[in-house]
KOLDOVO-462313 format. One record per residue (C-alpha): chain; x negated, y, z negated; residue number from 1; residue in one letter. Coordinates in steps of 0.05 Angstrom, whole numbers, always signed. Example, Ala and Ser with C-alpha at 12.3 -4.5 7.8 and 13.67 -1.06 7.14 Angstrom:
# KOLDOVO-462313
SITE | A | -246 | -90 | -156 | 1 | A .
SITE | A | -273 | -21 | -143 | 2 | S .
//
This chain:
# KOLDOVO-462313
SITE | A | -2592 | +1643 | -1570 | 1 | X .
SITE | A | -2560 | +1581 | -1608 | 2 | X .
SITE | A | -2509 | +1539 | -1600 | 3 | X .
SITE | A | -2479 | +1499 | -1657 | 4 | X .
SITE | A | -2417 | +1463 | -1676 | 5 | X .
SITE | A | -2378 | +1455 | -1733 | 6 | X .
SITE | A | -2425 | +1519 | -1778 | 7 | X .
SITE | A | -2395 | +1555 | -1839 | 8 | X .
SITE | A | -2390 | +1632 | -1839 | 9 | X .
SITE | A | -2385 | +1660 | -1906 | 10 | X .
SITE | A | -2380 | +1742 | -1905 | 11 | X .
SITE | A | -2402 | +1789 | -1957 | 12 | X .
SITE | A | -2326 | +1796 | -1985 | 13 | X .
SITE | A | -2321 | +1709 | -1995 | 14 | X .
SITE | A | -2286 | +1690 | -1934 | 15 | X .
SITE | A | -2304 | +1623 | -1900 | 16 | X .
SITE | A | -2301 | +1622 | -1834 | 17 | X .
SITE | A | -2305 | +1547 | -1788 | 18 | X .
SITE | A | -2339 | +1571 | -1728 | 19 | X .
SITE | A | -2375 | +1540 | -1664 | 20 | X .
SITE | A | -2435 | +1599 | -1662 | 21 | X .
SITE | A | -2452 | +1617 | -1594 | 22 | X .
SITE | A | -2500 | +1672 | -1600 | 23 | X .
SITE | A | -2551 | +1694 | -1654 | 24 | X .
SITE | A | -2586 | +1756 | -1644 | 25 | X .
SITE | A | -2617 | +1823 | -1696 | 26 | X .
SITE | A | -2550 | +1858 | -1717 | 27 | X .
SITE | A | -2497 | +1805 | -1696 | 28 | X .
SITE | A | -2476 | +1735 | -1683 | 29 | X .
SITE | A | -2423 | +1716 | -1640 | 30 | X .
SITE | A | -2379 | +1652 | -1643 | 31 | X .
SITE | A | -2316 | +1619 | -1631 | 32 | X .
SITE | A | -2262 | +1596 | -1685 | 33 | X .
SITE | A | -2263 | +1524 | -1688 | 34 | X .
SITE | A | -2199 | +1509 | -1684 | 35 | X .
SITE | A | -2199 | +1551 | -1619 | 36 | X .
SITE | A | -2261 | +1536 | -1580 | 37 | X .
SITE | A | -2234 | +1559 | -1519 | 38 | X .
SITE | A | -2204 | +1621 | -1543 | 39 | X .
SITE | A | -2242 | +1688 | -1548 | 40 | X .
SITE | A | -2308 | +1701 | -1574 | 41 | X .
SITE | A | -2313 | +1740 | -1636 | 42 | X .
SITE | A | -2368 | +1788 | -1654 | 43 | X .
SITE | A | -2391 | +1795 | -1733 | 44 | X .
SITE | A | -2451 | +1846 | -1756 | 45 | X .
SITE | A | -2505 | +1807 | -1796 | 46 | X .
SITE | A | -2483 | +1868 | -1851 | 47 | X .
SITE | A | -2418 | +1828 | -1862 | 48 | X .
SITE | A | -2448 | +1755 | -1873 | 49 | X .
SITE | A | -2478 | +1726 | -1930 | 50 | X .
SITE | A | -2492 | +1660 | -1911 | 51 | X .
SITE | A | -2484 | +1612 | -1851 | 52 | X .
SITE | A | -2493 | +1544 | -1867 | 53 | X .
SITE | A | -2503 | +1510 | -1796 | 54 | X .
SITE | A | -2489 | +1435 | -1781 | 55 | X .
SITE | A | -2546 | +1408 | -1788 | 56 | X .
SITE | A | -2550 | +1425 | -1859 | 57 | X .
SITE | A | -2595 | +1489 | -1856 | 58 | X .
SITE | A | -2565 | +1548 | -1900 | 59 | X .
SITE | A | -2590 | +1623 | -1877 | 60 | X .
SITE | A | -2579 | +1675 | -1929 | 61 | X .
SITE | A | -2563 | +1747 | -1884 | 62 | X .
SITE | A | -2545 | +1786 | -1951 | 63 | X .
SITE | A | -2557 | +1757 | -2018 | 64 | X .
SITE | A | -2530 | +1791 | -2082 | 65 | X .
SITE | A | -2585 | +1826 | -2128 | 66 | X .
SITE | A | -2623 | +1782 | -2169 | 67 | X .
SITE | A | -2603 | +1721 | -2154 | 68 | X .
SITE | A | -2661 | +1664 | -2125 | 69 | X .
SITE | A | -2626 | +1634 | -2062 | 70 | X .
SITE | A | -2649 | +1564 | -2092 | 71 | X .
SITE | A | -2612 | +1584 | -2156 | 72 | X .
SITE | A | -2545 | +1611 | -2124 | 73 | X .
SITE | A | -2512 | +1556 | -2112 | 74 | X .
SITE | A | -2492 | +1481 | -2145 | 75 | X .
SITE | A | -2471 | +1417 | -2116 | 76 | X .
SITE | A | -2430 | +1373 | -2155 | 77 | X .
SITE | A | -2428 | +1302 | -2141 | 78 | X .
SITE | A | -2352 | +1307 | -2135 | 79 | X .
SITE | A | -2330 | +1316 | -2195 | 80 | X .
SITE | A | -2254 | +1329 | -2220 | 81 | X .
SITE | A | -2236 | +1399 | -2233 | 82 | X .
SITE | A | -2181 | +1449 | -2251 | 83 | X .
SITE | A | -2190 | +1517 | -2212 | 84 | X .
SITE | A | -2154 | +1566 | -2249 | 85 | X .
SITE | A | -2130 | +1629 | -2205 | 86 | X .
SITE | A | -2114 | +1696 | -2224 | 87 | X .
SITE | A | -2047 | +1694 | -2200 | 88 | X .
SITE | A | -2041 | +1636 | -2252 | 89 | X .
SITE | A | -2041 | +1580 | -2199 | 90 | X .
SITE | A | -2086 | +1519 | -2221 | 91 | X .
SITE | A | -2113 | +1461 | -2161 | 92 | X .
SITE | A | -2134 | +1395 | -2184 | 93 | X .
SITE | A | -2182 | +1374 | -2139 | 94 | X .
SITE | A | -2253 | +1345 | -2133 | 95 | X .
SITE | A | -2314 | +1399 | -2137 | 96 | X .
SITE | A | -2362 | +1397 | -2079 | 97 | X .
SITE | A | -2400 | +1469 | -2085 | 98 | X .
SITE | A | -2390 | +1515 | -2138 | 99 | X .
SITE | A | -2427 | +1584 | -2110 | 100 | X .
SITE | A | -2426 | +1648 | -2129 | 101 | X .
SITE | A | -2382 | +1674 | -2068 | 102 | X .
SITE | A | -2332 | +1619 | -2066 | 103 | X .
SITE | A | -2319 | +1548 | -2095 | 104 | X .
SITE | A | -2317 | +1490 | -2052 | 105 | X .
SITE | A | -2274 | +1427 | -2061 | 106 | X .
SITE | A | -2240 | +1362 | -2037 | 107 | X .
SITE | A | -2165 | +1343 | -2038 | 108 | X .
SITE | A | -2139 | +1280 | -2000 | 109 | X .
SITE | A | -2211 | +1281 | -1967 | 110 | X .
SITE | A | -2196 | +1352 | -1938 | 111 | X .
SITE | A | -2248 | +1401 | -1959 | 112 | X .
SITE | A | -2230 | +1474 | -1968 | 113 | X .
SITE | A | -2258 | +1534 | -1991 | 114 | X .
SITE | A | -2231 | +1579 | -2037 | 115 | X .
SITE | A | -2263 | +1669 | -2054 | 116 | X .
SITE | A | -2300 | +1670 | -2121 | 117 | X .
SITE | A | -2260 | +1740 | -2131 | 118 | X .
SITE | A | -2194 | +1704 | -2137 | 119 | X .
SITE | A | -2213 | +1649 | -2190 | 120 | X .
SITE | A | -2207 | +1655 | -2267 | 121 | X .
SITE | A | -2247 | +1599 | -2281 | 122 | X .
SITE | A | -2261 | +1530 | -2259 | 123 | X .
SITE | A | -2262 | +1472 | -2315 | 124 | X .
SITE | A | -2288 | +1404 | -2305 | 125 | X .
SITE | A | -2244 | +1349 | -2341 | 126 | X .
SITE | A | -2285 | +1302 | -2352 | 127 | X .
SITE | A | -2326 | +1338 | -2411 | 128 | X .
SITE | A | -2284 | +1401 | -2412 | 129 | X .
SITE | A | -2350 | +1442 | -2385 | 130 | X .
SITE | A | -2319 | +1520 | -2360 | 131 | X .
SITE | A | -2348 | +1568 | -2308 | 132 | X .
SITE | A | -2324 | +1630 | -2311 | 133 | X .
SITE | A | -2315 | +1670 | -2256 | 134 | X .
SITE | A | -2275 | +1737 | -2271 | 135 | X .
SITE | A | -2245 | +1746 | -2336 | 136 | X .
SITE | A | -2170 | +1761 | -2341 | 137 | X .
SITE | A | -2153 | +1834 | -2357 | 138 | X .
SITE | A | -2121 | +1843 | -2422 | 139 | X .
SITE | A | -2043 | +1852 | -2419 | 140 | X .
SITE | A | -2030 | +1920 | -2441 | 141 | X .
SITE | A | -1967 | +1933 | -2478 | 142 | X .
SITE | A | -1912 | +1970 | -2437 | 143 | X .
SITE | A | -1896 | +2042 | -2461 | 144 | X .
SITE | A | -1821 | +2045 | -2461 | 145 | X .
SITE | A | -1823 | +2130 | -2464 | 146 | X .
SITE | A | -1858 | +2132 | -2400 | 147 | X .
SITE | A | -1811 | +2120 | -2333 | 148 | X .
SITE | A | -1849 | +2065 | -2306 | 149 | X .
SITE | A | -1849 | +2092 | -2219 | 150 | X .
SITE | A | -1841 | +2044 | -2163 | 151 | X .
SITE | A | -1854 | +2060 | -2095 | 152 | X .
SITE | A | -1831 | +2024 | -2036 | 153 | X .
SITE | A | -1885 | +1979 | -2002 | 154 | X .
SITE | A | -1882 | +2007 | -1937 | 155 | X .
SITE | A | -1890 | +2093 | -1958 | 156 | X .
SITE | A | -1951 | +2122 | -1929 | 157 | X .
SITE | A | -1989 | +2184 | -1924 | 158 | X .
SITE | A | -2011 | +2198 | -1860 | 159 | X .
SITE | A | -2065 | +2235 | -1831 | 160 | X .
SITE | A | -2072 | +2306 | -1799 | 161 | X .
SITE | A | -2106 | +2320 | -1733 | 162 | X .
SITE | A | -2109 | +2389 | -1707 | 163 | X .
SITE | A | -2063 | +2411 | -1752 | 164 | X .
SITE | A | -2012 | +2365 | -1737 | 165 | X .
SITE | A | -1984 | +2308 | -1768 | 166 | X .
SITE | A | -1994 | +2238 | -1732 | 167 | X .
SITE | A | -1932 | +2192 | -1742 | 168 | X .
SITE | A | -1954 | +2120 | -1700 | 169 | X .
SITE | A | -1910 | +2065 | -1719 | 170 | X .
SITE | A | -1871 | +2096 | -1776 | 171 | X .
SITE | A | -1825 | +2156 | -1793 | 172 | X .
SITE | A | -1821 | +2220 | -1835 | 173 | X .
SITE | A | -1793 | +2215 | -1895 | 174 | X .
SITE | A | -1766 | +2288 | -1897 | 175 | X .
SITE | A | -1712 | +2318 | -1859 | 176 | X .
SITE | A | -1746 | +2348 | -1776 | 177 | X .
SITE | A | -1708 | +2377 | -1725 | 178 | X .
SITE | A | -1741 | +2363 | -1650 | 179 | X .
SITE | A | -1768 | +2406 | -1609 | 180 | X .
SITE | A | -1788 | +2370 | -1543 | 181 | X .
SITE | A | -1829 | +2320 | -1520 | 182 | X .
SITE | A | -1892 | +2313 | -1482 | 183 | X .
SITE | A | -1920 | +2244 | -1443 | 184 | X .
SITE | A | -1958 | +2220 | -1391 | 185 | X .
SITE | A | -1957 | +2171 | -1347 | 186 | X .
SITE | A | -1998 | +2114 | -1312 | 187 | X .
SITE | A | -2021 | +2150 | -1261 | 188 | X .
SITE | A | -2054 | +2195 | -1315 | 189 | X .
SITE | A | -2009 | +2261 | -1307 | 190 | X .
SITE | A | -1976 | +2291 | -1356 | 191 | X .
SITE | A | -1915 | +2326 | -1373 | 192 | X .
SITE | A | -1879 | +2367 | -1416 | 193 | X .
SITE | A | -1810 | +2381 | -1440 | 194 | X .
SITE | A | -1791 | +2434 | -1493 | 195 | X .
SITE | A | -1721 | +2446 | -1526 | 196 | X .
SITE | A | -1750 | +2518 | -1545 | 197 | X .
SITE | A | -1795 | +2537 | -1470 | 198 | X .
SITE | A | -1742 | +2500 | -1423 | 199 | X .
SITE | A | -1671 | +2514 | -1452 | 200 | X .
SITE | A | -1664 | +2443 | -1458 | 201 | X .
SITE | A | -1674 | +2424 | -1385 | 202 | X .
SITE | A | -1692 | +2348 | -1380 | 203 | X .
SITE | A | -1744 | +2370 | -1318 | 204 | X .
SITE | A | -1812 | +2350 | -1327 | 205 | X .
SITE | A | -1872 | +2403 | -1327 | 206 | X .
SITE | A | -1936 | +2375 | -1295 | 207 | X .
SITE | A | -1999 | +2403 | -1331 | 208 | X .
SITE | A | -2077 | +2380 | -1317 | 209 | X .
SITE | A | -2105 | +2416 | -1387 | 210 | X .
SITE | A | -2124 | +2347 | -1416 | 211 | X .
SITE | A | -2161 | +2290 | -1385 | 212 | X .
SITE | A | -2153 | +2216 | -1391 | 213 | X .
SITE | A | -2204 | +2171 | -1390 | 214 | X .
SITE | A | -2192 | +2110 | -1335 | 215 | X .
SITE | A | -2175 | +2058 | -1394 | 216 | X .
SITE | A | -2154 | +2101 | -1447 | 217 | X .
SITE | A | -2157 | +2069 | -1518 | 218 | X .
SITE | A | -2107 | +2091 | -1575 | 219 | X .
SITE | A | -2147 | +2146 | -1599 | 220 | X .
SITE | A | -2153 | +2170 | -1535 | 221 | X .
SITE | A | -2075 | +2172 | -1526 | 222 | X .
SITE | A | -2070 | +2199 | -1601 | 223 | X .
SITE | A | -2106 | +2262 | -1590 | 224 | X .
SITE | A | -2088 | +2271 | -1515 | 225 | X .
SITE | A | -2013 | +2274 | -1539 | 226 | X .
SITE | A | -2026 | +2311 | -1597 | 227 | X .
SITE | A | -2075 | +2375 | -1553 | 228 | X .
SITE | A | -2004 | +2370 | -1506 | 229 | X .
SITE | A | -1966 | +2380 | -1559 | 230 | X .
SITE | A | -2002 | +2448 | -1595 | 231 | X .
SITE | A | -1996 | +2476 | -1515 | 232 | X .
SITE | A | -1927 | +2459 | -1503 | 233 | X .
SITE | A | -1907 | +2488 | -1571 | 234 | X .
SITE | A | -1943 | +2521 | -1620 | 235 | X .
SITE | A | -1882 | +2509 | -1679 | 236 | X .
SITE | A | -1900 | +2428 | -1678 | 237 | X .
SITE | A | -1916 | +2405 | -1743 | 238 | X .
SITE | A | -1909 | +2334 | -1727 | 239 | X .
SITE | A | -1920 | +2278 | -1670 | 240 | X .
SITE | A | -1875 | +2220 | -1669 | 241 | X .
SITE | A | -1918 | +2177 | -1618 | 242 | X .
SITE | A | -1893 | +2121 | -1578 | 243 | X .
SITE | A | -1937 | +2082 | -1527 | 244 | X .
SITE | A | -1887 | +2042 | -1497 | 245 | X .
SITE | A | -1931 | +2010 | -1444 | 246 | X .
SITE | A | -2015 | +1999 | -1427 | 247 | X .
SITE | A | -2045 | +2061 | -1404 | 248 | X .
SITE | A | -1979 | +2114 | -1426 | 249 | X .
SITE | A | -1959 | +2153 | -1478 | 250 | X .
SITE | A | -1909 | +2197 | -1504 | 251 | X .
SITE | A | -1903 | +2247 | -1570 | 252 | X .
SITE | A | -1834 | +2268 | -1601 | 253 | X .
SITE | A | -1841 | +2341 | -1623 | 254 | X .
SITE | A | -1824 | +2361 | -1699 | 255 | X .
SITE | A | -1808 | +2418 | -1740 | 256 | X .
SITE | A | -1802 | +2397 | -1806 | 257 | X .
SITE | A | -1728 | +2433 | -1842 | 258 | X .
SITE | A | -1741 | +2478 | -1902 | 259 | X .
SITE | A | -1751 | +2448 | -1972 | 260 | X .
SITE | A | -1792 | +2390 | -1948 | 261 | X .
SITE | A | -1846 | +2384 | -1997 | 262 | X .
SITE | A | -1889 | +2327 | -1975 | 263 | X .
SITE | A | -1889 | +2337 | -1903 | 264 | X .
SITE | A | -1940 | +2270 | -1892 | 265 | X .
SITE | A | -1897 | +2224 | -1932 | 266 | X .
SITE | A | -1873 | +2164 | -1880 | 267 | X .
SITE | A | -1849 | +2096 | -1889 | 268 | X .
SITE | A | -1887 | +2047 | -1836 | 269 | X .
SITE | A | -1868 | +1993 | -1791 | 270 | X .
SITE | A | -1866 | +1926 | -1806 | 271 | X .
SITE | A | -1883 | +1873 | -1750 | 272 | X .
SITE | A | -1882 | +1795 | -1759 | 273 | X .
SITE | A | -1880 | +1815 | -1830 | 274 | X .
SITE | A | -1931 | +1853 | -1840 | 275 | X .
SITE | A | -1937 | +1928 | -1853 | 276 | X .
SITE | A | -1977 | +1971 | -1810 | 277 | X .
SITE | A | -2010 | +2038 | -1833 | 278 | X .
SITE | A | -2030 | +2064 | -1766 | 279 | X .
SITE | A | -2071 | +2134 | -1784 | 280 | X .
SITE | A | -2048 | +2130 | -1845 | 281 | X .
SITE | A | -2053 | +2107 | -1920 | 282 | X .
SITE | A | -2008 | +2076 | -1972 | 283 | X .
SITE | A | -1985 | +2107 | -2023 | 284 | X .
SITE | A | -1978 | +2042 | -2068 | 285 | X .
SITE | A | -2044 | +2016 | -2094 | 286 | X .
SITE | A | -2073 | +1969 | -2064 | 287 | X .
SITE | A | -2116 | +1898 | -2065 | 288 | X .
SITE | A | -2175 | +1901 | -2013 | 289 | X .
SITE | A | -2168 | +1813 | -1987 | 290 | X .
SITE | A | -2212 | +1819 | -1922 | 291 | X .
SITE | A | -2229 | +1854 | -1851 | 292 | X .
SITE | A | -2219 | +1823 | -1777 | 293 | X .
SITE | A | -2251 | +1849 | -1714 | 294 | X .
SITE | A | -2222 | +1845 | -1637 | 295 | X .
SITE | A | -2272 | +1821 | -1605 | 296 | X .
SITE | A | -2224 | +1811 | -1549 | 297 | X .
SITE | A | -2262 | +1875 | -1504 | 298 | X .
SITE | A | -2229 | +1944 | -1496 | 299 | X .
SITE | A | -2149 | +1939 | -1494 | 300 | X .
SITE | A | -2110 | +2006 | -1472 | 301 | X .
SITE | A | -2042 | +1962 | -1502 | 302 | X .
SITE | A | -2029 | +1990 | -1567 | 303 | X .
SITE | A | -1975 | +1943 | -1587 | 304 | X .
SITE | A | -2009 | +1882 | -1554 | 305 | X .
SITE | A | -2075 | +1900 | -1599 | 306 | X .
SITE | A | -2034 | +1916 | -1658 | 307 | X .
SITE | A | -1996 | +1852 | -1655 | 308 | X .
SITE | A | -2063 | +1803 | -1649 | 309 | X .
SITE | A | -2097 | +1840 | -1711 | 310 | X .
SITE | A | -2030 | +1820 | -1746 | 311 | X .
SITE | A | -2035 | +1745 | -1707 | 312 | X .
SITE | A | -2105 | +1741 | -1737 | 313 | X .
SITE | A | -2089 | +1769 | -1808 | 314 | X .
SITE | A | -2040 | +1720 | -1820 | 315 | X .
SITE | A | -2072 | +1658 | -1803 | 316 | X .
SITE | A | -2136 | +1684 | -1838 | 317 | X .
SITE | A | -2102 | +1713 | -1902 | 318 | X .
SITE | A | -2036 | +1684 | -1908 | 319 | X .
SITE | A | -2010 | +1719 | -1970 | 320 | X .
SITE | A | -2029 | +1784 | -1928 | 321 | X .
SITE | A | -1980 | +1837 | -1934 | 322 | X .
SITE | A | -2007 | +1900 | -1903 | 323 | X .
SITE | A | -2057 | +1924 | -1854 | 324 | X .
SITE | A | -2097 | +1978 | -1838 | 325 | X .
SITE | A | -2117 | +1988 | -1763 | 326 | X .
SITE | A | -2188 | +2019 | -1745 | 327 | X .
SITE | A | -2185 | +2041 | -1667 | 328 | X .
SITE | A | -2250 | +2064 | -1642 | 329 | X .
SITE | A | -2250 | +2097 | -1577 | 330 | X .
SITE | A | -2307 | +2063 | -1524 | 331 | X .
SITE | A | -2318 | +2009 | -1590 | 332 | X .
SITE | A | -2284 | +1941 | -1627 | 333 | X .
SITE | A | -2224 | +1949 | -1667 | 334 | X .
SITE | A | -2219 | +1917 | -1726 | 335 | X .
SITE | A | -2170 | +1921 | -1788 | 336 | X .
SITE | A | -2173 | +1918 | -1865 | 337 | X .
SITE | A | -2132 | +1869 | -1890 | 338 | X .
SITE | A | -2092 | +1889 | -1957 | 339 | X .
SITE | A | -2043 | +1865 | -2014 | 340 | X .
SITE | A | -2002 | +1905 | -2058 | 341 | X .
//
């Protein structure tokens, strides 16, 4: 076990991480942000890390890239002045400090920041006009006017299909439903059902024992509980609209999609705090892969509580974030992949 202050993660997809490390061990290390020492403590696998560079000066190379001698991988610059060209077409003056081949390091009013190798162009050095190239600018291709050029909207999704059901969580159908009932359970773990079609409408609730929660049941566990109540209660449901208003309960809307719906998984997501949310689901837009974030925060039955500190943690991580894309593992850490459009 080790205890450091002030060490630099760096993961396998070029994000720097400031970190106080608190545990070392085989498969994982475990620190604390350290801007945050006495928040939680965050678990990373040694898979994702590619170097951590400890206070003391010693560098420890977890993943290095093929072919490339860990003396030889990086250089260190006596400070010298530098124009870092992005690919968005951004350029930062600024004083070189590292120049590696997973991220550039360098100094601005005696700050020093780190910026991924996979969003620079190039970096030149002004003094004798010396370029390293980093990833070469895709040609511009010309535009075909013939061609109907299609735009999508940011937040349309395809989502996924459990038992034969589709699995709406934080979004809604695009096409046309008519509802058929609803099933939910409560806190105390029993659950009920109410069907438009069975019950002629009647608001009364119908207790049922067929499924089984476990004592802190996670999000997947709610997803498929609601969705097994859902095929029993009616076997027309083509679609769950699932709410979880509260820790530990759940409910599912009941759908029948109306005729002529073609693409009966087409949904348009949620946005919280500004960022999209593609719960069980995908985009449809294509997409930039920017980073991933785990909750290391133990196991949370609060859907929207979890949901809303991945997004916390995405945005002060990847500010130009836009999306994200939640992974809820039942009796495991969440995490989330962190996207741009």
């Amino acid at each position: 076990m080790i205890a450091l202050a002030q060490d630099v993660i760096v993961t396998t997809d070029a994000q720097t991480i400031k970190a106080k490390i608190t545990e070392v061990h085989k498969s994982e290390i475990r620190y604390k942000e350290l801007d945050n020492l006495d928040g939680p403590t965050f678990v990373l696998s040694t898979e994702e890390i590619s170097t951590i560079t400890y206070a003391n000066g010693k560098m420890v190379v977890y993943n290095q890239p093929a072919n490339v001698d860990p003396q030889r991988s990086s250089t260190t610059i006596n400070e010298s002045t530098v124009e870092i060209l992005l690919l968005d077409g951004q350029k930062i003056t600024a004083q070189i400090k590292d120049l590696r081949s997973e991220y550039v390091g360098y100094i601005i009013d005696g700050k020093y920041s780190t910026i991924a190798a996979s969003r620079i162009e190039k970096v030149t050095f002004l003094q004798n006009g010396q370029v390293k190239t980093y990833n070469e600018k895709a040609p511009v291709m010309p535009v075909i006017t013939n061609q109907p050029q299609v735009k999508h909207e940011l937040n349309l999704a395809k989502v996924s299909f459990y038992s034969g059901v589709y699995v709406f969580t934080d979004c809604i159908p695009v096409g046309e439903y008519e509802v058929l009932g609803d099933v939910y359970f409560d806190k105390e773990g029993k659950t009920h059902a109410r069907t438009l079609m069975y019950y002629n409408a009647q608001s009364k609730s119908i207790n049922s024992s067929a499924y089984t929660y476990t004592e802190t049941p996670q999000y997947p566990d709610i997803r498929d509980g609601l969705v097994a109540q859902a095929i029993m209660a009616n076997r027309q449901v083509e679609g769950v609209l699932i709410d979880i208003p509260k820790e530990g309960e759940g409910r599912a809307t009941l759908i029948k999609f109306k005729d002529g719906v073609e693409d009966k998984s087409l949904a348009r997501v949620n946005s919280h705090l500004g960022i999209f949310v593609f719960t069980d689901c995908t985009p449809v837009n294509i997409y930039t892969f920017v980073g991933k974030i785990n909750y290391a925060g133990g196991l949370n039955s609060d859907y929207n509580v979890l949901r809303d500190r991945l997004i916390k943690k995405a945005k002060k991580k990847f500010s130009y974030a836009q999306g994200i894309i939640p992974r809820f593992v039942s009796g495991g850490y969440d995490s989330a992949e962190i996207i741009k459009f």
